[in-house]
C-alpha positions, 0 to 999 in steps of 0.5 A, a space after each residue: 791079610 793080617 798074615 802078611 803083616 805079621 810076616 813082613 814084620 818077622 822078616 823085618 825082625 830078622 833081617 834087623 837081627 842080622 844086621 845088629 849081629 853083624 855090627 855086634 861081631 865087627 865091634 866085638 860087641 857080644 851084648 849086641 851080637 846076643 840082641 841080634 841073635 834075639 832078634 833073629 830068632 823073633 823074627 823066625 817065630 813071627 814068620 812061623 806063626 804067621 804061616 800057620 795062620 795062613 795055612 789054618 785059614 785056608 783048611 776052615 776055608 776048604 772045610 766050609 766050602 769058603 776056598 775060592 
């Protein structure tokens, strides 16, 4: 469960990342552009994570004979 948290919370991230680059390229605002580009990458890490969470969850499940 906490796996999908952390990935909505990436996928927030890098959609709030976007945006700002986006703003940050109209107004010709580089440090803005700079944060959303940040932002982006957080937010690809935090997706990354989560899915190893998620696929490491599953192989102890499979290991201990917990998968359903």
């Amino acid at each position: 469960m906490e796996e999908k948290k952390d990935k909505l919370s990436g996928q927030f991230e890098e959609s709030k990342g976007n945006l700002k680059e986006g703003v940050g390229a109209a107004t010709d605002n580089e440090r803005l552009e700079g944060e959303g580009k940040a932002d982006q990458a957080g937010g690809k890490l935090k997706q990354g994570v989560a899915a190893a969470k998620e696929k490491a969850g599953e192989l102890i499940d499979k290991a201990t004979g917990d998968d359903k």
